[in-house]
C-alpha positions as CSV (number, residue, x, y, z in Angstrom):
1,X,87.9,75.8,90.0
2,X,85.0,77.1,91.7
3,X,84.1,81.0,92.1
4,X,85.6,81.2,95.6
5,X,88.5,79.5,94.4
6,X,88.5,81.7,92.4
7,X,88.5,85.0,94.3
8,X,91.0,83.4,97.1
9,X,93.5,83.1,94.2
10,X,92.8,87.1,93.1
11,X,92.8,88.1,96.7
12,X,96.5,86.2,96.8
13,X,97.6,87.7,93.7
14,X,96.7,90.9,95.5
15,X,98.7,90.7,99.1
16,X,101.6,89.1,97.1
17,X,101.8,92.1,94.8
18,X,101.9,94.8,98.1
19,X,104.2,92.2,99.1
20,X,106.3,93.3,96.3
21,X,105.6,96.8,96.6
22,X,106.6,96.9,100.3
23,X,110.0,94.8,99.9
24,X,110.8,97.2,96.9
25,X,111.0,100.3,99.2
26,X,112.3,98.6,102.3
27,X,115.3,97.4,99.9
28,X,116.2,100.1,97.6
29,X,116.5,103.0,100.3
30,X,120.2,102.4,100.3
31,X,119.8,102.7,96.4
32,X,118.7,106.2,96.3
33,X,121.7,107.4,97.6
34,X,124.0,104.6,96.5
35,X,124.0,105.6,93.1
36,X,124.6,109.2,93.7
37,X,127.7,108.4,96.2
38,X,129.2,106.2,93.3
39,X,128.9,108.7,90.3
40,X,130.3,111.4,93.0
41,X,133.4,108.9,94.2
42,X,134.2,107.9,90.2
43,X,133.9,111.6,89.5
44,X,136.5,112.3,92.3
45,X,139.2,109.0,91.0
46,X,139.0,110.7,87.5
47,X,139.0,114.3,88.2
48,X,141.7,114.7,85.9
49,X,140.5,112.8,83.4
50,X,137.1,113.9,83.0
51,X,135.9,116.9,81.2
52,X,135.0,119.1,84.4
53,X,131.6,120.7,82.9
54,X,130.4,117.6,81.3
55,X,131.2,116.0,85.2
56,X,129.2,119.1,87.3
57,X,126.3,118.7,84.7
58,X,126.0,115.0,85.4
59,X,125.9,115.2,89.2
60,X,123.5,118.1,89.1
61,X,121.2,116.0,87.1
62,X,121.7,113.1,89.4
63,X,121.4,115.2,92.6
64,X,118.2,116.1,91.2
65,X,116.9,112.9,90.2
66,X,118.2,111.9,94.1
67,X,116.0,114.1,95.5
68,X,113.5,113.4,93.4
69,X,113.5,110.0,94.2
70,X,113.8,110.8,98.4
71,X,110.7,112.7,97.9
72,X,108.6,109.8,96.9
73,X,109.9,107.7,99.7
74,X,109.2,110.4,102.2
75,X,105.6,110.6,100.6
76,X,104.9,106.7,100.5
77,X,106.6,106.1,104.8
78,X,104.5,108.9,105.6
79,X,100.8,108.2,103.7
80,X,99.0,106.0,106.1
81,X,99.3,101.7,105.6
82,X,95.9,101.7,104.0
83,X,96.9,103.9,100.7
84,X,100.6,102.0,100.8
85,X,99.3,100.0,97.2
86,X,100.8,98.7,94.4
87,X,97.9,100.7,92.3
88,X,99.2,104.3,94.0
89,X,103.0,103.7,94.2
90,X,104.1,101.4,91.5
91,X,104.0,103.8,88.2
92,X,105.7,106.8,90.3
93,X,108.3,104.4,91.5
94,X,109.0,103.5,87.5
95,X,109.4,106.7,86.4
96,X,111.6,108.2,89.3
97,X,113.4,105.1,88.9
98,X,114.2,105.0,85.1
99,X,114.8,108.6,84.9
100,X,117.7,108.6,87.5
101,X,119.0,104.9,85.6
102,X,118.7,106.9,82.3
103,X,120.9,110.1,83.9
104,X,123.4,107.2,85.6
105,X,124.0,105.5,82.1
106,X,124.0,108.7,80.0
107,X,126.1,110.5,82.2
108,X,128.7,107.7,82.6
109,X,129.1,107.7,78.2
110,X,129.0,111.6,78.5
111,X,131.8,111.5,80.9
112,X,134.0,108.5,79.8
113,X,137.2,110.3,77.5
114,X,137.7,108.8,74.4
115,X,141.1,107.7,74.6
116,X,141.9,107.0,78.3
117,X,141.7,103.0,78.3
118,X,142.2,103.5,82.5
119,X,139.4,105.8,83.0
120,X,137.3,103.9,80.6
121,X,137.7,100.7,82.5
122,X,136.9,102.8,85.9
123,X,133.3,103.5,84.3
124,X,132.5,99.9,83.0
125,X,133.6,98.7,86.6
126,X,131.1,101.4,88.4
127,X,128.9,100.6,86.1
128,X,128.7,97.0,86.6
129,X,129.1,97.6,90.4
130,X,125.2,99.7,89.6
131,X,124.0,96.6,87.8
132,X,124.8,94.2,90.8
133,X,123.5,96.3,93.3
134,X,120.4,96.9,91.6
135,X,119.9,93.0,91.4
136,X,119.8,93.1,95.3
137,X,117.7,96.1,95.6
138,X,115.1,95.8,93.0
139,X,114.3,91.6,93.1
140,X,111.1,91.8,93.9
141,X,110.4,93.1,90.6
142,X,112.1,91.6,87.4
143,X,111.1,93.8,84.7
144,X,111.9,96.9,86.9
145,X,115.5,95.0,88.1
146,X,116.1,94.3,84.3
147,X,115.4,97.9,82.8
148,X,117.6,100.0,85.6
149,X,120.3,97.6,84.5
150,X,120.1,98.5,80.9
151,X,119.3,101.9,81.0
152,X,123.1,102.0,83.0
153,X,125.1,99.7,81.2
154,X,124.1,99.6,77.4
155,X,125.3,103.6,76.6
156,X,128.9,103.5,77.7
157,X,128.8,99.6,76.4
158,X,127.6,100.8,73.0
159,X,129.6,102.7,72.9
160,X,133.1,100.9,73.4
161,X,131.1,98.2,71.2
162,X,131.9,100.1,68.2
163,X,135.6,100.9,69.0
164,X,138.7,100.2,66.9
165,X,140.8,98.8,69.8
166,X,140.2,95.1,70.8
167,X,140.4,96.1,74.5
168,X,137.5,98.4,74.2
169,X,135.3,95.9,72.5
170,X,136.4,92.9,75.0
171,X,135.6,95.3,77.9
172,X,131.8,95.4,75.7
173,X,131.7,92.2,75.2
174,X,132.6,90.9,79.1
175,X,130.1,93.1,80.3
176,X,126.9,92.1,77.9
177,X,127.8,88.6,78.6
178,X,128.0,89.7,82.3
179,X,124.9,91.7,82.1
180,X,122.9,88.4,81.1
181,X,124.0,86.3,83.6
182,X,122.7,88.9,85.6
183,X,119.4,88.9,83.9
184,X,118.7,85.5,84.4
185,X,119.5,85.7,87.4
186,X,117.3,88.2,88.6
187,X,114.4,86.0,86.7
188,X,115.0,82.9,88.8
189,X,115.3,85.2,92.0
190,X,112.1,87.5,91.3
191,X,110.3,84.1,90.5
192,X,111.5,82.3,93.5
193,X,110.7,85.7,95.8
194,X,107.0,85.5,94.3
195,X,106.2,81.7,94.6
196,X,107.7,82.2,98.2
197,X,104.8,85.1,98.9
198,X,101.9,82.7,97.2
199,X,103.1,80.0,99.4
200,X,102.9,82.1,102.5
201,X,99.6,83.7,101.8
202,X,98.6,80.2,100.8
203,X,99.1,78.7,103.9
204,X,97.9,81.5,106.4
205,X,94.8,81.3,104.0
206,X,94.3,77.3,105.2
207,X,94.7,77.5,108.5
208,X,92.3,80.7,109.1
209,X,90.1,77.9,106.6
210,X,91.0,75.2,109.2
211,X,90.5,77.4,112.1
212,X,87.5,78.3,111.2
213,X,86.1,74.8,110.9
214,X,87.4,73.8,113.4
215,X,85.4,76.3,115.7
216,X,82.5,76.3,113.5
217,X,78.8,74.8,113.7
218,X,78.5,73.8,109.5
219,X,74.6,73.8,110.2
220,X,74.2,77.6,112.1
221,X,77.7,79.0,111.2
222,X,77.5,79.5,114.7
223,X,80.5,78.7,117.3
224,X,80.6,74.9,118.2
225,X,80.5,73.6,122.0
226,X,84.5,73.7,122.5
227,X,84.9,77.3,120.7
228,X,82.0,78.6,122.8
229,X,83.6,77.7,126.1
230,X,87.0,78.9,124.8
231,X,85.8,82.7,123.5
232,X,83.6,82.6,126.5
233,X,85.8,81.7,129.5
234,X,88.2,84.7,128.3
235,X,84.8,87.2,128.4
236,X,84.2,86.2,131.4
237,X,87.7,86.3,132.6
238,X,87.6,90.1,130.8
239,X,84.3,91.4,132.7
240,X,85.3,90.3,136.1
241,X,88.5,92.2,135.6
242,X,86.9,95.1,134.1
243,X,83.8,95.1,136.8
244,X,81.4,94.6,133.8
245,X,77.8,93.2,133.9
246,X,77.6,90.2,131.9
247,X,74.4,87.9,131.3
248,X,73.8,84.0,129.6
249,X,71.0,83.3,127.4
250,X,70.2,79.4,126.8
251,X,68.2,78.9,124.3
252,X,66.2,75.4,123.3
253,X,64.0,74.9,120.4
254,X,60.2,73.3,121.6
255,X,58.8,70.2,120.4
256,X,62.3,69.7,117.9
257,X,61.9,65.9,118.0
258,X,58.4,66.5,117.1
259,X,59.7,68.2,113.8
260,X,62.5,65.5,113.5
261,X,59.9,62.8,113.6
262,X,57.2,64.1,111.7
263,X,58.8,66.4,109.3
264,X,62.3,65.2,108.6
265,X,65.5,65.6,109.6
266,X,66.0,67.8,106.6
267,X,62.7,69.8,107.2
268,X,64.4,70.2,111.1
269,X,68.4,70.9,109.7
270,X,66.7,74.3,108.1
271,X,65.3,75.1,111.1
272,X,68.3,75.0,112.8
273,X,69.8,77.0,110.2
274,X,67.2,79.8,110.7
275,X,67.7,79.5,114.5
276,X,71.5,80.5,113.5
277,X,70.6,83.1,111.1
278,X,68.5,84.7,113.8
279,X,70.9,84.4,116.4
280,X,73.9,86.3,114.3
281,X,71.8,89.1,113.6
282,X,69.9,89.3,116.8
283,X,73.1,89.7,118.8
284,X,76.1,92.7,119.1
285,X,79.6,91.7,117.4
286,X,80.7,91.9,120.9
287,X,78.4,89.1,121.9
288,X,79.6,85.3,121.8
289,X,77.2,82.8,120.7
290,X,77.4,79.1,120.0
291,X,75.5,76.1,119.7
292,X,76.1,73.6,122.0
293,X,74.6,70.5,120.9
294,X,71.5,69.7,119.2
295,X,68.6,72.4,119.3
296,X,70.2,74.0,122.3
297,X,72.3,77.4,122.1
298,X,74.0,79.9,124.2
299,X,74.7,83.6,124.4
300,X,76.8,85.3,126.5
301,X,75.9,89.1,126.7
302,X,78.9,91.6,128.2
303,X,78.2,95.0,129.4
304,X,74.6,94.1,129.5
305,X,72.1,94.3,132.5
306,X,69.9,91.3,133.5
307,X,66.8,93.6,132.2
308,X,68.1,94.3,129.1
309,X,69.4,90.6,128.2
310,X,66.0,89.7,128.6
311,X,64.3,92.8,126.9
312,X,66.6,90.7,124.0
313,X,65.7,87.4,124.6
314,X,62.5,88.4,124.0
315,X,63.1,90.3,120.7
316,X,64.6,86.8,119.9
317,X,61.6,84.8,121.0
318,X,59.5,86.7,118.5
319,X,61.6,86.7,115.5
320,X,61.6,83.0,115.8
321,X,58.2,82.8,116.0
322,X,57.4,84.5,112.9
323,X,60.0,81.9,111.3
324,X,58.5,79.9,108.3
325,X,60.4,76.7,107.0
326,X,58.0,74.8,104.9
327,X,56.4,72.5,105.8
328,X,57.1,73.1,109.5
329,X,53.7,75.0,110.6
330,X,54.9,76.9,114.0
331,X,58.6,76.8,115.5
332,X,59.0,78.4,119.2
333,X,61.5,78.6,121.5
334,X,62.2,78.8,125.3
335,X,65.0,80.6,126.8
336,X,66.2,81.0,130.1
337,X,68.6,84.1,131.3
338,X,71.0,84.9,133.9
339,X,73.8,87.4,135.3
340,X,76.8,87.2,137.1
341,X,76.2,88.6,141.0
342,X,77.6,86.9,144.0
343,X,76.9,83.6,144.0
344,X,77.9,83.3,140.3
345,X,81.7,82.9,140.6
346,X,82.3,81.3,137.3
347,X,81.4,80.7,133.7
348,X,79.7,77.1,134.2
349,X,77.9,78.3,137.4
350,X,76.4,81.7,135.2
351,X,75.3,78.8,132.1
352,X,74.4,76.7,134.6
353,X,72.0,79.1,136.4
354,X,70.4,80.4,132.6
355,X,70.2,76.4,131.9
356,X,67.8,76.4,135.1
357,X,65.6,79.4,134.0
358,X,65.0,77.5,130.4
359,X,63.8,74.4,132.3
360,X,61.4,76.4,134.1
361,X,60.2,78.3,130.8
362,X,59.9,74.5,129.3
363,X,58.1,73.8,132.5
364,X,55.8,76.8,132.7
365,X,54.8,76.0,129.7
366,X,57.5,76.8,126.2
367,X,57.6,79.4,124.1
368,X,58.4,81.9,126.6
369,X,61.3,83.9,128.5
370,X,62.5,83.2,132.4
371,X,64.7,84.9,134.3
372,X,67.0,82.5,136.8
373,X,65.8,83.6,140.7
374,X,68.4,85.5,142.4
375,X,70.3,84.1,145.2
């Protein structure tokens, strides 16, 4: 695999991973207060069976840990989508997270009286109800689902592990047998979840590849002839909406069969590519540019007078001439430019009219700027 192979597959890695991150919050709001809600409506079924201090204790920890835990979300919904990243959010997400697991599981041993059999069963069944609702709130991350599920469960099932009655240690044994079902489960589901992110990232990755070949000059990097028209019909379209100047530069190498034919079609493919270099960096990110066939290019200049689209032009004229592409001794260019004003109603009509002005430079003599005569 080469090096931008290379990087695309980091820069997937990357998106996948906020992918992650963003499902992770979107999911678990309900969890925040789901686990407080169910510790508060088992506290009320077995009021009378739980010790009453032990019970106040445990919710104040959890309402604690609760509002611990709404803090953060409050912090990451309201920090703009640019600091919303794995590398910010992930550890504090943990550590909120396995402190208010650790409280749920302690709190549920702490609570659960030693000889009620009812109220034990009670606990295991909230308990498991956690460890479900964690697989549906957590998937996007395995490890993360996996701990919240054990930091709940294994306490109180230790705990009736090491009973003397064979009910108590059935109830254990159902739910570790339970719990890793669950665990695998959550593997195949956090695996499936992260192969379905690559996938998508893969595929919006090929078709901005495909997209942009198929709009793309491979000798400049400029637009091709069919992009050109597209990006510049809807410029157009824009500035006689908006009332905005707009001018056309044509551009045509001199003497390029001459460099062909003595040169090389290698010796004149560089050339070309220089011509494209100079074009990208002559011209405003606003601008649209393309090549249109050959050695001849167009610009299309928005918000831009007819005096100062040639002021440019001629920038351009000398930049190519101080051009060097061995063994090539002197490469020039004409260029021809022209605005929109009443008898211009239309895109092909404005490149038609800058098409004219580069004949007459190319007449006059090449290497030289025209403007196209006014109506």
């Amino acid at each position: 695999m080469d090096h931008r192979g290379r990087q695309q597959d980091v820069h997937i890695a990357a998106q996948v991973r906020t992918d992650q991150l963003q499902q992770l919050f979107r999911q678990s709001v309900s969890a925040v207060f789901g686990s407080y809600l169910a510790a508060l409506m088992l506290s009320w079924l077995c009021w009378d069976r739980f010790d009453h201090a032990t019970v106040v204790t445990w919710l104040g920890l959890l309402s604690a840990s609760t509002l611990l835990r709404t803090l953060l979300f409050l912090r990451y919904y309201r920090s703009p989508e640019a600091e919303r990243t794995p590398q910010r959010w992930e550890r504090p997400y943990w550590l909120t997270l396995a402190l208010s697991a650790t409280i749920w599981g302690a709190g549920a041993l702490a609570v659960m009286p030693a000889g009620d059999l009812l109220a034990q069963a009670l606990v295991m069944l909230f308990a498991v109800g956690m460890s479900v609702s964690a697989v549906s709130c957590y998937s996007a991350y395995r490890h993360m689902t996996v701990m919240s599920i054990l930091l709940v469960l294994l306490p109180p099932t230790f705990w009736l592990l090491f009973q003397a009655s064979e009910v108590q240690v059935g109830m254990a044994l159902a739910t570790l047998v339970f719990a890793s079902f669950v665990v695998r489960a959550t593997h195949k589901l956090s695996d499936a979840l992260v192969k379905a992110y690559t996938l998508t990232h893969e595929m919006e990755s090929a078709h901005r590849i495909s997209t942009y070949a198929a709009q793309t000059d491979e000798l400049t990097g400029l637009k091709n002839r069919r992009a050109f028209f597209e990006h510049a019909q809807q410029l157009f379209a824009y500035c006689r909406r908006n009332q905005l100047p707009l001018c056309a530069v044509m551009l045509d190498m001199d003497h390029f069969k001459y460099i062909n034919d003595t040169y090389g079609h290698q010796a004149g493919d560089e050339v070309l590519r220089q011509i494209g270099q100079v074009i990208t960096r002559s011209f405003r990110a606003a601008d649209i540019h393309g090549r249109l066939g050959g050695e001849e290019f167009a610009v299309l200049l928005p918000d831009t007078t007819l005096a100062q689209a040639r002021d440019i032009a001629r920038q351009v004229l000398q930049t190519i001439a101080g051009l060097q592409a061995d063994p090539v001794l002197s490469i020039t260019a004409s260029l021809g430019v022209a605005e929109v004003d009443g008898a211009v109603l239309d895109l092909h009509k404005l490149i038609n009219s800058a098409d004219k002005a580069l004949y007459r430079a190319k007449a006059q003599g090449r290497n030289q700027v025209v403007v196209a005569e006014t109506a």
